[in-house]
N, C-alpha and C positions, 0 to 999 in steps of 0.2 A: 172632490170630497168622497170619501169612504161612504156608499150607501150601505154595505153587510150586503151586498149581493154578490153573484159571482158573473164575472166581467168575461164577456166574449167580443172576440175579432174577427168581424167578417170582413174579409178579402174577396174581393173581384172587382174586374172593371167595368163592369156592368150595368147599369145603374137601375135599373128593371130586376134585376137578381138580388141588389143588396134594398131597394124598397120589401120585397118579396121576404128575405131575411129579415128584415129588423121587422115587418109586423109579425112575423110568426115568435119573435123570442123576447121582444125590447119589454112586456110587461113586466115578465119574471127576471130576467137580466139586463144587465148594462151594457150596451154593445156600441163598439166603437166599429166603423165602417171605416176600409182601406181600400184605393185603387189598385194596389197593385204591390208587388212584393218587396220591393224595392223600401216602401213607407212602412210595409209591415218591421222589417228587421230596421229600421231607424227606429220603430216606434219601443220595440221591445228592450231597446239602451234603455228606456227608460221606466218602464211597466212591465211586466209581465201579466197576460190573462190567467184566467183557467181552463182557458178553449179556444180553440182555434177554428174556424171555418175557411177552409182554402181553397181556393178557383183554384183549376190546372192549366187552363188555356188562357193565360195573358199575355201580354206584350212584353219585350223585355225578359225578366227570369219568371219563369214558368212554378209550377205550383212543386214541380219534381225538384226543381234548382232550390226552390224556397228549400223546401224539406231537410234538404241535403244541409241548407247552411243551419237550419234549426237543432240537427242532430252532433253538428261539430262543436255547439258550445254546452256549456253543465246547463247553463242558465235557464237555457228554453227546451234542450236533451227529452222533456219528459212533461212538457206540454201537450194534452190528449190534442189529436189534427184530426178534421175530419175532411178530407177531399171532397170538393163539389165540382162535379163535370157533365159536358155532355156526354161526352164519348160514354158506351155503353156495352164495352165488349169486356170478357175476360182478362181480358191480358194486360188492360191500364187499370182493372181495380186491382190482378195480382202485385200488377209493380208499385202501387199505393200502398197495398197493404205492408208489402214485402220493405219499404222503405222504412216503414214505421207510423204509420195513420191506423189510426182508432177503426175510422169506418169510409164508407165511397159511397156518397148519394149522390145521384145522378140528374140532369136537370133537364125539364123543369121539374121543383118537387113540390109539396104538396104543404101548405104551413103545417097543420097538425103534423107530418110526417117527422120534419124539421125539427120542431119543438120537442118532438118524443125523440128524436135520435140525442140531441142535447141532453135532454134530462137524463136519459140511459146514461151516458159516457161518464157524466158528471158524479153521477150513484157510481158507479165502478171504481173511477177514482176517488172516491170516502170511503170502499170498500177496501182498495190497496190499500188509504192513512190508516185506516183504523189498521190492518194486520201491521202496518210497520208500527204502529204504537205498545200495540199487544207484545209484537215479540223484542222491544225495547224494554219493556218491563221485564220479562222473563231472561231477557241479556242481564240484568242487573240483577237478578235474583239466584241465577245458575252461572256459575264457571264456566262450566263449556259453551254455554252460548257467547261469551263472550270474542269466540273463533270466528262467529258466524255474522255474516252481514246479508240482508234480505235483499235480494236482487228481484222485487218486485215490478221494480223500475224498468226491468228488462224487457217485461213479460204483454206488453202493449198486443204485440200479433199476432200472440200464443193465446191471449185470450179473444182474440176474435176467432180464431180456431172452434173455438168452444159455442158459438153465437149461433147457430143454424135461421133461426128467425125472429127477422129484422127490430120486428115490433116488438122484443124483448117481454119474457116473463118472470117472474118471482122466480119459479121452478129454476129458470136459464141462467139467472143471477147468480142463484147458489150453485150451479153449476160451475160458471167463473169462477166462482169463489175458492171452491173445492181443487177445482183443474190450477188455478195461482199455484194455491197452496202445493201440492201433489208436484207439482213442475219445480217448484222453488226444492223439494228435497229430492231429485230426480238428477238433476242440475249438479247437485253436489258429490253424488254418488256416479261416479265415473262406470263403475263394473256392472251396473242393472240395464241400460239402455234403456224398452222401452218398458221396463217390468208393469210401470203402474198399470199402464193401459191393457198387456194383454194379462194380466190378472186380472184385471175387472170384466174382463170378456170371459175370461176362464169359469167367473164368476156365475155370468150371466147363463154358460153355458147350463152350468149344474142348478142352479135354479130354475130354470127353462125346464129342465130333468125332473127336478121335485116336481114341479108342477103337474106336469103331466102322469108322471108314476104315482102321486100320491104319497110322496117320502117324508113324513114328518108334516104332513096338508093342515094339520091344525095349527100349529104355530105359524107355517109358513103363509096363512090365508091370511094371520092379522098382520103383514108386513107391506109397506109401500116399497115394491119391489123398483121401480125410478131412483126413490129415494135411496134404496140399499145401495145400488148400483153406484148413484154419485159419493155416498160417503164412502164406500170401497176407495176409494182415490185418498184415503189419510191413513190409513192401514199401519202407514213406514212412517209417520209424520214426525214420531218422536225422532228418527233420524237428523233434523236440524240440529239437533243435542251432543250429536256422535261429529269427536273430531274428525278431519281432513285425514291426517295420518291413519287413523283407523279405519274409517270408512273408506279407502281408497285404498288398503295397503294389498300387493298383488301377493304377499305369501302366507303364510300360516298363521291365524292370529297367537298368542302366547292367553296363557289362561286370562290373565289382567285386561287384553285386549279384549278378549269375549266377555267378562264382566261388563265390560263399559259397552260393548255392543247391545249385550241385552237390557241396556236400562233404556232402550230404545220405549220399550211398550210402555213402560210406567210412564214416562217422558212424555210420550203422542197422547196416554187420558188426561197430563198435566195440561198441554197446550190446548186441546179441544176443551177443556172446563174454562182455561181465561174466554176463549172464543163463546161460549154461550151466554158469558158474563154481559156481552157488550150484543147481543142480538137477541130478535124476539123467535126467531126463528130457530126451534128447537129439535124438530124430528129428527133432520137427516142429522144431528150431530150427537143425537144419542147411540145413530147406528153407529158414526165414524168412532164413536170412544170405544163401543164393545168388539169392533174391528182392529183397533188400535193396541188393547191392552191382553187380545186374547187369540191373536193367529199364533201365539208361538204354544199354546198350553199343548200338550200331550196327553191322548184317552188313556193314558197308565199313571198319570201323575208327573210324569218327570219332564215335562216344559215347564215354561217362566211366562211369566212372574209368579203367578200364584200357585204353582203345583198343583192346580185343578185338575179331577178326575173324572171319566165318564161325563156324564149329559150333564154333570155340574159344570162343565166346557161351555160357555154361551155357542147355539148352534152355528150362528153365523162365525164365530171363531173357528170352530170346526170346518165350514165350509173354508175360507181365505186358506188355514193351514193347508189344506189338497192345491188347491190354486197355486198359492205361494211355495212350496216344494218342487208340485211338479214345473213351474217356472225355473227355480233354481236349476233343479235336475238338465233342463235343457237346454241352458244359458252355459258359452263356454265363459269361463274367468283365466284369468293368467293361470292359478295356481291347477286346473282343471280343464281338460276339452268339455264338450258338452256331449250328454248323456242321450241317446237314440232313441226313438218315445218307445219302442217296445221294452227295452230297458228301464225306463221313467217310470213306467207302466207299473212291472215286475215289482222294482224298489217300494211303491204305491201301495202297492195289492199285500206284498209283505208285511208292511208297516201297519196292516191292518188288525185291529185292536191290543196293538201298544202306540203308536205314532197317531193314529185314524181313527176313525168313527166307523164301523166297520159295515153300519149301515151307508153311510158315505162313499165309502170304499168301492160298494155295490153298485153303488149308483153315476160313480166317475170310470168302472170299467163299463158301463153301459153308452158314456158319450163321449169314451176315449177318443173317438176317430177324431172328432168335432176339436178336443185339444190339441189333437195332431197338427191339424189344415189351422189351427192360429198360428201356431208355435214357428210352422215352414211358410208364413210370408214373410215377406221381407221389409 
């Protein structure tokens, strides 16, 4: 019988481990107990959970063997796994993770520990439905998204990537949430590699700057600089919008093609408005809209969308644009090598009050070095 809860699998052979399980989760959830992997994949012919809880050291096929056969069908592909083991070294939670498991608690664990990694996982996964519902509406309301298929699905490891600690917070959440999103339009754009990430460092650099110099300190004191940081990650998000063909193409775009590239920004405040529509959680996505709709303006007027001029620029548009140039600049593409930072530099410093802010300007020749030493890792 359907109780409206959500149904978990704990696997092991253990019978001391799955007691241990089922009183830390059986109030809040449904959980069916398996010895061994074997009864797991017989049982899934005919169920599917929401959760999995998987020994690695059983008899028989092992919790890595499980894995393997969960990933070869659609059916159970994208069931959250969360490995429970003894073993406690790096190199069996990287080959967990790296298989495609959510998280690696290690045993013995602790119920509350248990109970809280579940409910985590479970929230993350109502965080990917809801984005794939969001951008199915938006597929039906815009043409071009109709190219575009949300490979959220994929992104299980990529957002444990994003998790530093374990006991998850609100803050870490929207972290996830932000890093999904930002990776899903990263993914489709073949020619940026790792742009989101070291623009947000680039980011973080010149803020670090302001801080200290005193650059615009009144504005900058009322910002939750965390929070800027993680909406910096939707900046390009209207990107889902821009076709394969254009966004991948390695030669010269034609003027049509740059039309449809630039409706990027109006695109990314389209998609962060449905997104506030469905959360309570509003701060970090007012930063992400005025990042989204305003790295491309120009201090003369002549960027897009809005031909906005001077400090009518929202500042943090102004900052992204330095970041996201000097990126460009030293990112090779097919149609271009990539540009030497002293040169990056120069084109910068020029660009200063027609392209720049020219107080900005002042203040990224002050921590050029620091742009350097991101730009040359690897």
């Amino acid at each position: 019988m359907d109780t409206g809860r959500k149904a978990i699998y704990l696997v092991d052979d253990d019978l001391t481990n799955l007691t241990v399980g089922i009183d830390a989760i059986e109030e809040q959830y449904d959980v069916l107990t398996l010895s061994s992997g074997e009864l797991l994949l017989g049982m899934l012919e005919k169920n599917v959970p929401d959760l999995i809880l998987l020994d690695i050291e059983m008899p028989g096929m092992n919790g890595y063997d499980v894995m393997a056969r969960l990933k070869e069908d659609p059916r159970t592909a994208n069931i959250p796994v969360i490995f429970l083991t003894a073993m406690n070294d790096g190199g069996s939670e990287l080959k967990g993770l790296s298989q495609g498991a959510v998280d690696y608690i290690t045993k013995p664990f602790s119920e509350p520990l248990l109970l809280k990694r579940v409910e985590m996982h479970l929230l993350m996964e109502s965080q990917k439905r809801m984005l794939e519902e969001q951008t199915q509406k938006l597929e039906a309301q815009t043409h071009e998204l109709r190219l575009q298929k949300l490979e959220l699905t994929r992104l299980n490891s990529n957002l444990m990537e994003m998790v530093e600690d374990k006991t998850k917070t609100v803050v870490e959440l929207q972290d996830a949430l932000l890093s999904t999103m930002a990776q899903l339009v990263e993914c489709r754009d073949d020619l940026t590699g790792k742009h989101i990430e070291r623009t947000r460092r680039y980011l973080g650099v010149l803020l670090d700057g302001m801080q200290k110099q005193g650059v615009y300190a009144e504005e900058v004191s009322k910002w939750d600089i965390n929070l800027v940081l993680q909406s910096a990650q939707l900046h390009d998000v209207g990107k889902i919008a821009v076709k394969d063909g254009i966004l991948n193409k390695p030669g010269t775009l034609t003027d049509e093609e740059y039309e449809e590239i630039k409706r990027h920004t109006a695109f990314g405040l389209t998609v962060i408005e449905k997104i506030k529509e469905s959360t309570s959680e509003q701060a970090f996505l007012e930063y992400a809209k005025v990042f989204a709709v305003s790295h491309h303006e120009k201090w003369d007027g002549s960027g897009y969308p809005g031909g906005l001029k001077g400090q009518n620029i929202p500042l943090l548009g102004r900052l992204m644009a330095i970041a996201d140039v000097y990126d460009a600049l030293r990112s090779e593409r097919p149609y271009k090598n990539a540009y030497p930072h002293d040169e990056s530099v120069s084109i910068i410093q020029a660009g200063s009050g027609t392209h720049f802010d020219p107080v900005l300007v002042g203040l990224f020749l002050s921590v050029a070095g620091e742009f350097a030493a991101i730009a040359g890792e690897p």
